[in-house]
Structure formats: C-alpha cells, structure tokens
N, C-alpha and C positions, 0 to 999 in steps of 0.2 A: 437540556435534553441529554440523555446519557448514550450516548452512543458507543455501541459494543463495537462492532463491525465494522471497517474499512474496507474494500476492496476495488485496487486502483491500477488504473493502466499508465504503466511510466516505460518511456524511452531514455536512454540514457548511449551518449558515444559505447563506441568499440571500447576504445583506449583508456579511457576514464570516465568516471567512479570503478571502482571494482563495484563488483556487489557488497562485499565483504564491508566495503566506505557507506554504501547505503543500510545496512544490518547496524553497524556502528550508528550512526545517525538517530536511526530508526529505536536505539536501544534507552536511547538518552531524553527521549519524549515521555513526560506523565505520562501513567495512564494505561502506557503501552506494554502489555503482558505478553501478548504470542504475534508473531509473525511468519511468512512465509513468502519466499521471490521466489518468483518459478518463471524462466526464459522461455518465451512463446513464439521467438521472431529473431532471425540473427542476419542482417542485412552486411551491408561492405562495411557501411558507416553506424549503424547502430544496434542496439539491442533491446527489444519489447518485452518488458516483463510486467507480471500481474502480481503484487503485493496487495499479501490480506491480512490486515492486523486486529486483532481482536485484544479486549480492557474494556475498562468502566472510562467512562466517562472522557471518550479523547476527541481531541481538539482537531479537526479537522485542519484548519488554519496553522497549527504547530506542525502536525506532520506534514502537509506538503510541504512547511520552508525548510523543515529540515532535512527532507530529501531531494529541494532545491537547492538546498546549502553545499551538497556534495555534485551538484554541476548532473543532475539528471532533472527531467522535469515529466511532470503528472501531468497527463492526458486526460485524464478524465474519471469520474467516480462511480466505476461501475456496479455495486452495490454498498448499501446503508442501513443498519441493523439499528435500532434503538432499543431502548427500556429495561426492564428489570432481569430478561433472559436472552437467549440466543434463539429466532425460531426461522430455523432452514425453508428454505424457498420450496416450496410443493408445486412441481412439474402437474397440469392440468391437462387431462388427456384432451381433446378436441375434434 
C-alpha cells in the first residue's frame, strides 16, 4: 500500500524532545519528503502537536518508532492518505 499521507497526534514532555529532535528523527525515515509540527496544546507538563508527513510509500511502523525514539509518543492516526496522488478531504455540507 503506498501511503502518501500521515497525520498524527503526539504528546511529548515540556522539557524534552525539542521539536527540533523530533524534525531530526522525522528527517531520517524513507520515504519521508515534507513534514510539518504545529503545537495545539501547551499544558504544565506537556505538549500536543499534530505532525503531517507526506512521501511515497511510508511506513507507518518506522515513523512512530522514530518519533518514539526521541522520548514523545503518537496518540493516535488521525488521518491516512494512500495511492498514486494526494486527494484532500471534501467537507460535505449537511
């Protein structure tokens, strides 16, 4: 399956990773072409961000160890893109 699209919710301490250890990480996975962390949440003790990483064909299993490697951990997979293009989520009126 080729999967384009990641976009994941990870906490991670105050204190450490920086982000900067997570970007690193994140740079050093096949695969992995474009990324982006953007902090959503900044508590006493932690901080929520949403990384979206777009590539051919990445490993699901590679990037969260490797942004488990830097001592933050993925909550969860909040979107999953496959196949041969990128096609944006169309908002459905109701």
């Amino acid at each position: 399956m080729n999967v384009r699209r990641l976009v994941l919710d990870v906490d991670k301490a105050m204190s450490r990773p920086s982000i900067v250890d997570i970007a690193q990480a994140l740079s050093a996975c096949s695969g992995v072409e474009d990324f982006n962390i953007t902090v959503t949440e900044i508590d006493v003790q932690t901080v929520g961000m949403d990384i979206t990483i777009e590539g051919r064909h990445l490993d699901y299993g590679k990037v969260a160890a490797a942004i488990e490697s830097t001592g933050a951990v993925v909550h969860s997979i909040d979107q999953l893109v496959c196949g041969e293009r990128i096609i944006e989520r169309v908002v459905r009126a109701r």
